[in-house]
C-alpha positions in Angstrom: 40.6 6.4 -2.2 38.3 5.3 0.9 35.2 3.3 -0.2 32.6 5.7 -0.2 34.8 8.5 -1.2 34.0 6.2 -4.2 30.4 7.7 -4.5 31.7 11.3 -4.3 33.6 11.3 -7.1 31.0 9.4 -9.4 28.5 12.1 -8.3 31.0 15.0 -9.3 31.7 13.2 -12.8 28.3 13.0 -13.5 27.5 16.9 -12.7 31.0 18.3 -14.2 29.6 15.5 -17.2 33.3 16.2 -19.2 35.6 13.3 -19.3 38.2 15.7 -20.6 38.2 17.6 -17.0 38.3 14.3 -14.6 42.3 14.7 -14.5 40.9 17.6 -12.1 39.1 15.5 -9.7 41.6 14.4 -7.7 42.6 17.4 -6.2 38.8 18.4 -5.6 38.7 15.0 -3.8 41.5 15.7 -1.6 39.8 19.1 0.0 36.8 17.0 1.4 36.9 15.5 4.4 34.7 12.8 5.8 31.7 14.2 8.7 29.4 11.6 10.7 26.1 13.2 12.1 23.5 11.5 14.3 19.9 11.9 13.6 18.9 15.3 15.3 22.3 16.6 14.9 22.9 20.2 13.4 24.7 21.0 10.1 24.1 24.5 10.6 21.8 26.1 13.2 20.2 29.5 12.2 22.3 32.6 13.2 25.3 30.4 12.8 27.7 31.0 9.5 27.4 27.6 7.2 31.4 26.2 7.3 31.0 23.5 4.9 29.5 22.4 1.8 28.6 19.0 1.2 28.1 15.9 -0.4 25.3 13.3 1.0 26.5 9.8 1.1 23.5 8.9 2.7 21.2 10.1 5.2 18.4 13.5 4.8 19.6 16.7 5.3 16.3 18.9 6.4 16.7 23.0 5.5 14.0 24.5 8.3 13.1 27.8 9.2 10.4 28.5 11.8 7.9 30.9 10.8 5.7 32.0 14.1 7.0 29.1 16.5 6.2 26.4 13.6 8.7 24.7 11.5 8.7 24.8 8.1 10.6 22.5 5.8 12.3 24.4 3.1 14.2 21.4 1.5 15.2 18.1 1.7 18.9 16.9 1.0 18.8 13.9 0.3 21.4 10.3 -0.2 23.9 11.2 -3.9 23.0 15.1 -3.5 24.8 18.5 -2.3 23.7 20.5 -0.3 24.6 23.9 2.1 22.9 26.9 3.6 24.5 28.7 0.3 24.5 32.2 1.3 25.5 31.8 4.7 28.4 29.6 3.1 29.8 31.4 0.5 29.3 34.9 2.0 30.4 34.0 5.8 27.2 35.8 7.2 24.7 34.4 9.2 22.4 31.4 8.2 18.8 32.1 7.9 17.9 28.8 8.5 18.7 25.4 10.4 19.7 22.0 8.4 19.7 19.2 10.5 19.9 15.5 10.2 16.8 13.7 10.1 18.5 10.5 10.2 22.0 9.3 10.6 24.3 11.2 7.8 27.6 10.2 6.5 28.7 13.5 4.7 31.8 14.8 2.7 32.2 18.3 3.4 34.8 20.6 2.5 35.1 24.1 3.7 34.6 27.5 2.5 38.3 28.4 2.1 39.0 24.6 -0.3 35.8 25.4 -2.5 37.1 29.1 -2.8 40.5 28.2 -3.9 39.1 25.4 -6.2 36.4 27.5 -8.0 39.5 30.0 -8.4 41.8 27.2 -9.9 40.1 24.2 -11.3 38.4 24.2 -14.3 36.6 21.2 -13.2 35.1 22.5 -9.7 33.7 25.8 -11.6 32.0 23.7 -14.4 30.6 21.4 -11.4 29.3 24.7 -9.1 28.2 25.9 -12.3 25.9 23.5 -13.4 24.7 22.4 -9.9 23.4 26.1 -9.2 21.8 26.0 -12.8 19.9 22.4 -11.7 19.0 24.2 -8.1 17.6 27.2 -10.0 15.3 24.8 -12.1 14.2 23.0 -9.4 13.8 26.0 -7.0 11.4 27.4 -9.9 9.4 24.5 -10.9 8.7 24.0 -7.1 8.0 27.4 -7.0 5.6 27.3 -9.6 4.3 23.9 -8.5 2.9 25.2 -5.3 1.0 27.9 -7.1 -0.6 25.8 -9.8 -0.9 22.3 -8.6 -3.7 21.1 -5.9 -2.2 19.1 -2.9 -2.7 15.7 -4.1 -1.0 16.9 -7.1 2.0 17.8 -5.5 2.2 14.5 -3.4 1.7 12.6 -6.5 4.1 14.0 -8.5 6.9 13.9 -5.3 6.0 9.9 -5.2 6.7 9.9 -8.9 9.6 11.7 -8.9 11.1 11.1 -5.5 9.6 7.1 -4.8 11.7 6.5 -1.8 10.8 9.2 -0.1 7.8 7.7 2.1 10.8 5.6 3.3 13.5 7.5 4.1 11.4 10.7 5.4 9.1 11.0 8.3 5.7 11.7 6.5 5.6 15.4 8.8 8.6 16.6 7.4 6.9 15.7 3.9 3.8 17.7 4.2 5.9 20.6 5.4 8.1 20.9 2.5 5.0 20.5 0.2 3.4 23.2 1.8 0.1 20.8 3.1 -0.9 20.2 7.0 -0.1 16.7 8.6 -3.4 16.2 8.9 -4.8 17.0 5.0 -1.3 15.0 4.1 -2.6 11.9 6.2 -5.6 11.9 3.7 -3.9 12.3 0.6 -1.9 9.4 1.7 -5.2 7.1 2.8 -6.9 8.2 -0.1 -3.8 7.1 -2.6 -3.7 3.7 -1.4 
């Protein structure tokens, strides 16, 4: 197994989180394959159908859409996560939004077709995908919900709590877009925290 394959499969364990399934997870590991992008660089670009799914060795992954000629981040993958344009991937239509790398990536994707056949046929995969989409779909909604009942500094407080390295790994714009708040109010809330 190559080195930071390594990671991979200690992120799939601890998802699927059922030591009687791991004699699966070698043929799940064989169906990725290893992808380099450079910061800037395109994992899908709106309009495009999403060919891969992936695992984030390291790097950010920024989900954008731009909403009257402004980009908006919609998410952030970031370094021991998964990420895809979902829909676009599993349904081979059009992506509704761009995910590019905000700094150099070193990815393991596997394509539509692999994850398919593994969902189908390993018990192991399913109970991964499973429980990922159920983590997405809390996270999705307490985000959801945080936007509607927490003030600004609220939300950038609770992001440093929760997510500390951020401030280091992601440009503080791309920040204040995924928590809804303009660079400029963000810039406060950061002078204001110290």
């Amino acid at each position: 197994m190559k080195a930071s394959q390594h990671n991979l499969e200690q992120y799939l364990k601890s998802v699927i989180d059922d030591s009687e399934l791991e004699h699966q997870l070698p043929a799940i590991l064989q169906c990725f394959t290893h992808l380099r992008l450079q910061k800037n660089d395109f994992f899908v670009e709106e309009g495009n159908v999403c060919k891969y799914f992936c695992y984030i060795n390291y790097g950010v992954l920024q989900h954008a859409i731009t909403v009257q000629g402004e980009e908006k981040t919609t998410y952030l993958g970031l370094k021991n996560s998964s990420t895809s344009a979902l829909n676009s991937f599993m349904h081979s239509v059009p992506s509704r939004k761009n995910i590019k790398a905000i700094s150099d990536c070193d990815l393991w994707i596997i394509k539509s077709e692999d994850f398919a056949t593994l969902l189908k046929n390993n018990r192991a995969f399913k109970a991964f995908y499973y429980k990922l989409i159920e983590k997405q779909i809390y996270r999705i909604d307490d985000y959801r919900i945080d936007l509607l009942t927490l003030s600004p500094e609220e939300r950038y407080h609770k992001l440093l709590e929760n997510e500390p390295n951020l401030l280091q790994e992601v440009p503080l714009h791309y920040l204040a877009s995924f928590l809804g708040i303009s660079n400029r109010h963000m810039s406060r809330i950061r002078k204001n925290t110290k």
